[in-house]
N, C-alpha and C positions, 0 to 999 in steps of 0.2 A: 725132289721135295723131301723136307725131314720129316723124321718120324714123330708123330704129335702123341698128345696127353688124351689116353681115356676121357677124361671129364669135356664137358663142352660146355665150354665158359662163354657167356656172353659181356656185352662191355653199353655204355652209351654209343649211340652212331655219332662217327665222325665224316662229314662229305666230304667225299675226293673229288669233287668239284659240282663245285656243291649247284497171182492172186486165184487163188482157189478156195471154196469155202469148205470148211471143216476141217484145216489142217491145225497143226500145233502153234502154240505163241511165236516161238521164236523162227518156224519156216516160215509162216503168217508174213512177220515182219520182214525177213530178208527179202522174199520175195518181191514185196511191195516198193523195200530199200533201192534194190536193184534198178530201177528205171532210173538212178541218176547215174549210175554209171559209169557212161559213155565223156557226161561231163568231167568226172572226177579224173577221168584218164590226161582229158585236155589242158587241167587246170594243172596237173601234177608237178610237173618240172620247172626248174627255175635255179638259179644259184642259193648253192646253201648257205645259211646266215652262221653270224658265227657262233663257234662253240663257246659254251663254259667250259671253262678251263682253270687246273690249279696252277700258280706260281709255275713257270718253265718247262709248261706243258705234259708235265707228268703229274699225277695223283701222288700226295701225299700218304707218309704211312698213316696208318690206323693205328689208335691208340691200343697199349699193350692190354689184353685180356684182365677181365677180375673175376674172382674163384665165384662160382653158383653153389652156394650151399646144399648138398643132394638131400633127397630126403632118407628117412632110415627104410628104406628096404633092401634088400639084397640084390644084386644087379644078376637077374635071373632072366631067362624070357619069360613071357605070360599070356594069356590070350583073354581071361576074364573082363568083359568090360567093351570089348572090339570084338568086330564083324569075325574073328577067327575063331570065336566061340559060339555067337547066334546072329542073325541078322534076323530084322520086320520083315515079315512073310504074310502078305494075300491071302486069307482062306476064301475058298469061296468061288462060284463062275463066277467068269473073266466076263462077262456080259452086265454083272449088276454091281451095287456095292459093295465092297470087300472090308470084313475086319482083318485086323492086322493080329497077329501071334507071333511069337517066340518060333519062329525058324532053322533049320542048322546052319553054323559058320560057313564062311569061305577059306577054303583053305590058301596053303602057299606058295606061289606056285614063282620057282626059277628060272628065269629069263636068261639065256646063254648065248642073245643076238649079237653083241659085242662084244663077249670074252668067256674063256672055258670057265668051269666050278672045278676047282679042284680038291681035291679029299683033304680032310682034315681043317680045312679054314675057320672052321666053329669053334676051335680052342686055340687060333692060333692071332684070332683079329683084332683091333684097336679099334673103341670107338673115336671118330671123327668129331662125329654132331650127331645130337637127337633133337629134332622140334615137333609144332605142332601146324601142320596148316587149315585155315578157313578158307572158304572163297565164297562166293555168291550170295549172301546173307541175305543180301533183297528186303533190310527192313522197312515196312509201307507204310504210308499215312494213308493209309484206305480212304481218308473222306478226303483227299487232295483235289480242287477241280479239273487240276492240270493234268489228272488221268483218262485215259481214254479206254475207258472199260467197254463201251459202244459198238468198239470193235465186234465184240463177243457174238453181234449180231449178223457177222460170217465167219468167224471163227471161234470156235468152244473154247482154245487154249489160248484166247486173247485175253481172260480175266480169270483168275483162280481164287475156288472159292475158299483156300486156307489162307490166306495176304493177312487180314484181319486178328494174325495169333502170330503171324511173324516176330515181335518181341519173345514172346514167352519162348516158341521155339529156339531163337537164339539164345537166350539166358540158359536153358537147359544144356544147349552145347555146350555153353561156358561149364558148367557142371562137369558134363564128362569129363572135357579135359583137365579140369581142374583133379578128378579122381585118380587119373592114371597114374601108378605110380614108377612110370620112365617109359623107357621103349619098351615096345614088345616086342620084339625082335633080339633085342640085347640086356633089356633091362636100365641101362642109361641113364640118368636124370632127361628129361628135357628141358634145355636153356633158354627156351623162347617158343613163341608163336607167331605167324603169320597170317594177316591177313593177303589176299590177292584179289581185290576189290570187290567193285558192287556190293560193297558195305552198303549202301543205301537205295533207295528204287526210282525217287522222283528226282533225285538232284537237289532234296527240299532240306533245307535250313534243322525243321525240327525233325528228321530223321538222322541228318549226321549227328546231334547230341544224344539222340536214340543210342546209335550204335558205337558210340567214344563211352556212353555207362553204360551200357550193356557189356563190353569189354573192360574198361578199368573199375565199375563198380559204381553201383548208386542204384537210386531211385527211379524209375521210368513208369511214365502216364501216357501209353499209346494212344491219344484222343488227340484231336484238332478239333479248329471249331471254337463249336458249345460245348464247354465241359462238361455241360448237364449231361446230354445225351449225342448219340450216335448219329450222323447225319451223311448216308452214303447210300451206293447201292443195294446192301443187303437188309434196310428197311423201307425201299423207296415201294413193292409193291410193285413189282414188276416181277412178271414172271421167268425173264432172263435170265437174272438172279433169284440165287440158293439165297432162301428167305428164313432165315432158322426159327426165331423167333415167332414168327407168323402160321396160322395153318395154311396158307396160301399153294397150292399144287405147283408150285413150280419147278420148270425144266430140271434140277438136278433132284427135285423129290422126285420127278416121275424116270428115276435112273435108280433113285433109292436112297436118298442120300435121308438123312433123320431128321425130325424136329428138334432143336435146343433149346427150351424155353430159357430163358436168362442168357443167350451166350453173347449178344452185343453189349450187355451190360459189363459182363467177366472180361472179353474180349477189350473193355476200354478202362480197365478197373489198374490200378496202381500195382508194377511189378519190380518185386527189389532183385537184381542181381549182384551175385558176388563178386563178379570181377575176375578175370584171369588173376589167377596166382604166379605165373609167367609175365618177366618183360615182353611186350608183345610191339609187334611193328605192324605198319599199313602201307599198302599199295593201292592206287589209285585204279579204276574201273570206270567203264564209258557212263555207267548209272550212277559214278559220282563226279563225272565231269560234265556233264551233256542233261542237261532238262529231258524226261522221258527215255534219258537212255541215249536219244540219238539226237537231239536237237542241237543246234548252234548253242554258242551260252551268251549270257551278259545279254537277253534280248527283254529289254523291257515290257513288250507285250505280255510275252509269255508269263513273266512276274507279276503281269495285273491279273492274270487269268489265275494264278496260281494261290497269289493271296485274298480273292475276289470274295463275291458274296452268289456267284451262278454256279451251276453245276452241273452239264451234259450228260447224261445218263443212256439216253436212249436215241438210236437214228435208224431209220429206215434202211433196210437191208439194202439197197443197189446204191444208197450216198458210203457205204462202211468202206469202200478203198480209194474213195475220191478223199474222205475223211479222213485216211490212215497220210496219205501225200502229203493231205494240207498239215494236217498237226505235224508230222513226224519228216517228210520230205526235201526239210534244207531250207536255206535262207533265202532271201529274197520274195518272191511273189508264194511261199508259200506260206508267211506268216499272213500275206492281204487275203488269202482264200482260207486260211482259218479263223479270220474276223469274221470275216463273209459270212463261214458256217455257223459261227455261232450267232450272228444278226438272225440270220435266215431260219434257224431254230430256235428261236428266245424264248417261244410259248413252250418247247421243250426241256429249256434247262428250270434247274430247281434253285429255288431260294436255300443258299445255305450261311451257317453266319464265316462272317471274313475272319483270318487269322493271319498277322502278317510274320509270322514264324513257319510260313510253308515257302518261304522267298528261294525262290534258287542260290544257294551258294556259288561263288566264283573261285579261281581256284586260289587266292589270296584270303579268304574265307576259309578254305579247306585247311589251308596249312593253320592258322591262325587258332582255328578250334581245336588241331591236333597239338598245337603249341600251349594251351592256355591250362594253367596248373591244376583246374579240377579234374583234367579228362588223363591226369597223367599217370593216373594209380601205379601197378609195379614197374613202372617204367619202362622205357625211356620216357624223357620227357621230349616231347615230339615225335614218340612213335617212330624213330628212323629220319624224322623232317626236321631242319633247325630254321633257326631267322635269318643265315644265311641265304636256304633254300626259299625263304619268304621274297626278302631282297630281290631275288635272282630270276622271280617267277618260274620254280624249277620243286619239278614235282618225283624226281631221281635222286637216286643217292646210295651210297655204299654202307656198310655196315658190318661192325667184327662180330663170327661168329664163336671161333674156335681160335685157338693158337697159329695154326696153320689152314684155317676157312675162313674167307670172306662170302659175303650177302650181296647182290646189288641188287634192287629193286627199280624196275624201269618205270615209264609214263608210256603205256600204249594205246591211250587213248588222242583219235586225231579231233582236234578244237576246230576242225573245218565242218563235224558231224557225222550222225553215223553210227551203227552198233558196229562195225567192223573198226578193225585196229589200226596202225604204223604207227612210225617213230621219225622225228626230223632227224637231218643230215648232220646238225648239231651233237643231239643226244648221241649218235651213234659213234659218231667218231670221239667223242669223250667214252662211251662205254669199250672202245678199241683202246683207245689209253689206257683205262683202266685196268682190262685183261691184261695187259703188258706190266701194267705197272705191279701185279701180284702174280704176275708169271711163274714163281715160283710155291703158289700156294692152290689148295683147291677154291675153286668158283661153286657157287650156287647163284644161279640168275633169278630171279622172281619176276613175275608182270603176269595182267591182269588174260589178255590175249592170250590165243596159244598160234601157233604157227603158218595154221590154216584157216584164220581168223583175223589175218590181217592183211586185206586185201585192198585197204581203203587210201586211197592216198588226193584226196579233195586237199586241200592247201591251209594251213594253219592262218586265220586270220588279222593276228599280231607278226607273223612271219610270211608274207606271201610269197615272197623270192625262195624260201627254203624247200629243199625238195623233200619230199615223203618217201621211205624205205616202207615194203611190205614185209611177212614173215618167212619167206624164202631168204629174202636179206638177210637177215636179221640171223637165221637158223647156218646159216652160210659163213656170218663171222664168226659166234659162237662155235663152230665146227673148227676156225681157223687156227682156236686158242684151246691147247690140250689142256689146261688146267681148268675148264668149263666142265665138271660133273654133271650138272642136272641142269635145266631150264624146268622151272614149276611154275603152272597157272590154273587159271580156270575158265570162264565166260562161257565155254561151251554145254556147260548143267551136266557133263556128261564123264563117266571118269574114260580115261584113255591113254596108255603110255605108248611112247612111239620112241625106237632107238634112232640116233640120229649119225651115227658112224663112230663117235669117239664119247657123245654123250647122248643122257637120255634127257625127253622130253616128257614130264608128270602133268598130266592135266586131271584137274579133281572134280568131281561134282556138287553142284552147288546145294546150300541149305535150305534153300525154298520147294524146290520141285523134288519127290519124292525118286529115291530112295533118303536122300537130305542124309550128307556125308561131309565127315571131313577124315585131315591123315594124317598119320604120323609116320616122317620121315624119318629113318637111322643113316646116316655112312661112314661105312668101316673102312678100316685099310688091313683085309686080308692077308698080308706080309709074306703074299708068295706072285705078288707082282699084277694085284685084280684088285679093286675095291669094287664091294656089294650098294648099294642102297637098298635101305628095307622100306617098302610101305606097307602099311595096317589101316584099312578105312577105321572109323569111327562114326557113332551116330550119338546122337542127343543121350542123357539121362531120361529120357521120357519113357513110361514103364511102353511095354510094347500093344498090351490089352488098353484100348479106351472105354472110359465108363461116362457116356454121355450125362449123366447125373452130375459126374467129378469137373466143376468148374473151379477148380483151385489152378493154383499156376502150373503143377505139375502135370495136372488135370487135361488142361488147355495142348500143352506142348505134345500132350501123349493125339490128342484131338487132333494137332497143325499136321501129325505126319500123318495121321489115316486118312484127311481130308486131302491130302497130296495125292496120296494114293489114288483116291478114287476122284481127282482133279479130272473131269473133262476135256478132252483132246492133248491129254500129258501123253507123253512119249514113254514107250515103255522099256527101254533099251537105255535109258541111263546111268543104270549100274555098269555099263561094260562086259566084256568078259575077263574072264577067270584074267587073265594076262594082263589085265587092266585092276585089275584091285588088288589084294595083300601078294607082295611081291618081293623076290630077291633079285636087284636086278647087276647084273655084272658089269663090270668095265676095265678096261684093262689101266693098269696104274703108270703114268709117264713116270 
């Protein structure tokens, strides 16, 4: 490989072809996932359909680089601003509610699983690439009917009670990283950002516009509904639900959690973000392809339910995993026994008013909204997706990052259903072309899955004859092509780096569930035969002290990570260890 340019230039993308009760949300749900199985295994195989493919079966080059203007600061390291100077820290027993304080950093710590450190490389290395990654944003339309909050009535971590500020949270991200000024690691500019899905939580129409202006810039009114007022769980008067507004003793007051008078009001009140100052790109995640995350799509029912005028709230504790099958369990007979449930509860559900902007997006919708010129702020326009990609029903695609680094962004969500991931026989053998076809440059992979998160192979139902690859696959070609640096994702809430023999695998933790993190990536090339990747977590701009008084936006974002915090049946092992967050990780250089 030739020796590249300090700066890391980014460009428009071009496609190269083109049950147990009281556990957490997400064990909650796999659990429950698991009974189909046995099915998924029998449905799995079949002849693979065909690939997309460029002209002559190779990928086309990428168009040549264009200069990213740095900003003026001195390309120094830094730690002001990232986890490597303070991190949100719990005071308080671990038994009741906890305020959050200004903590000590994380420091940094050097991974030497793939390749020696050898002396002097801190003056001697080139930056590759500096970005920025998101993942998990999880933004909600809390009063959605197509949620199933009800759950919560066998498990604590099936409904959280910060969902409700998820905007403001995410705008305040956009903050941080808009502040950085480059790597902290090398100082750098950073040329871009990432998303790595689950940009959105319901699959819902008005959440993807949520989170396209929360990223390029605008306006955002977190309300469904009646725009008058708030019409969801946390004013229904159940004691289930963390009731803020209400003096109502409910289950997370009697943990400790505060009264907030006005905060449904704040919480649905008009929030302007600025918008990454970074071209920024998107990858696709099972909660933006999949209704609820795991559902079939394109299923009409679920769309009546979702833009309706009913609203389940509450079920009898022994119906909560017959309920979780029927809503979440897969097609077929499991959509007849979620009519069933909701017949059979109708004095249960609540009058609420209809909005037909909560409609499930399909993923011809997805692209469309990323293609359409209001959502297109610093660019690209289409976010990494073009009309090609539209055409093609193709949610992949390559992307120039650097002189000598390319992007590719996968699709690993399976359309057969499911929070678990794969990838068809198609995608993969175009994503083999592709490594080949920049064989001589470095790779960085992106997708939403991580490796042990992709076990799902149920059959795509526009493609049935195609076979399904899991993430051993998948980690197994990646392995095959030495110019594959990194595989970066998320879905797991949890951060975690795993070496993988010639590269490393970055999994980040998501912005919804506390500690609510994202990263910034450096890779250098050491010029003694090793390239580093630097990670640095990052957290929101939200001051780290909450002042339940402060209902202004800042207000709110500093509130979404306390209320994380002390989120009911959350997992407390999210942040990783020390080897898992700000990190130098080595690799040896082909």
């Amino acid at each position: 490989m030739s020796r590249t340019r300090s700066a890391a230039p980014t460009v428009s993308p071009t496609p190269t072809a083109s049950p147990a009760p009281l556990v957490d949300r997400r064990a909650f749900l796999a659990a429950a996932g698991a009974v189909g199985a046995s099915t998924a295994l029998a449905l799995a195989y079949g002849a693979g359909a065909a690939p997309t493919a460029a002209p002559g079966g190779t990928a086309p080059p990428l168009v040549a680089p264009e200069p990213v203007v740095a900003p003026p600061v001195p390309r120094v390291p830094y730690a002001e601003g990232t986890t490597l100077a303070s991190v949100a820290t719990p005071r308080g027993a671990p038994a009741g509610y906890r305020r959050l304080a200004e903590g000590p950093g994380w420091d940094r710590v050097v991974r030497r699983d793939l390749a020696a450190a050898h002396p002097g490389r801190d003056d001697r290395r080139t930056v590759l690439a500096a970005f920025a990654q998101l993942t998990d944003l999880h933004l909600v339309d809390v009063q959605n009917p197509l949620r199933h909050e009800y759950l919560r009535v066998r498990a604590a971590g099936a409904w959280r009670p910060q969902e409700a500020l998820s905007v403001a949270g995410a705008v305040s991200l956009v903050a941080r990283v808009n502040s950085l000024p480059g790597g902290p690691a090398t100082g750098a500019p950073l040329s871009f950002a990432m998303t790595t899905g689950d940009n959105t939580d319901n699959n819902s129409s008005i959440e993807l516009d949520w989170f396209l202006t929360a990223l390029s810039g605008g306006r955002i009114t977190p309300n469904s509904g009646d725009p008058r007022h708030y019409e969801g769980v946390q004013n229904s008067g159940h004691p289930l639900y963390w009731q803020p507004d209400s003096a109502l003793r409910d289950a997370d007051k009697l943990r400790g959690f505060p009264g907030v008078p006005g905060f449904l009001e704040a919480a649905t009140r008009t929030v302007t973000s600025p918008g990454l100052h970074l071209p920024w790109y998107s990858t696709v995640g099972n909660h933006d392809s999949l209704p609820g995350g795991c559902c079939t799509p394109d299923d009409p029912f679920l769309a009546e339910i979702a833009t309706g005028g009913r609203k389940l709230e509450l079920l009898p504790a022994d119906e909560a995993i017959r309920a979780y099958l029927a809503v979440l369990g897969g097609p077929g007979p499991g959509r007849r026994e979620f009519a069933d449930l909701l017949k059979a509860h109708g004095r249960r559900a609540r009058s609420v008013t209809p909005d037909e902007r909560r409609v499930p997006f399909t993923r011809a919708g997805y692209l469309r909204a990323h293609l359409d010129p209001r959502h297109t702020g610093p660019g690209p326009h289409g976010h990494g997706y073009t009309a090609a990609d539209l055409d093609a029903d193709r949610l992949y695609y390559t992307f120039r990052i650097a002189e000598d680094v390319v992007g590719v962004s996968l699709d690993t969500t399976d359309p057969g259903g499911h929070h678990t991931g794969s990838v068809g026989s198609g995608q993969l053998r175009w994503l083999d072309r592709t490594l080949r076809a920049h064989r001589y440059e470095h790779v960085l992979v992106f997708s939403h899955h991580t490796s042990t998160s992709m076990d799902n192979t149920l059959p795509d139902p526009a493609r049935p004859a195609e076979r399904r690859h899991g993430g051993a696959e998948l980690a197994a070609l990646l392995a095959r092509h030495r110019n594959v640096r990194a595989w970066i994702n998320g879905h797991s809430h949890r951060n975690r780096i795993t070496p993988h023999g010639t590269f490393w695998e970055v999994t980040t933790a998501s912005h919804v569930d506390f500690p609510q993190l994202a990263r910034v990536v450096e890779v250098t090339d050491n010029r003694d035969g090793t390239l580093s990747l630097f990670t640095t977590l990052v957290e929101s701009d939200a001051p780290y002290r909450t002042d339940f008084g402060d209902l202004s936006q800042r207000g709110l974002a500093a509130l979404y990570r306390e209320l994380a915090c002390n989120a009911p049946g959350a997992r407390s092992d999210l942040a990783g260890g020390p080897g898992d967050r700000n990190t130098e990780l080595l690799l040896k250089r082909c």
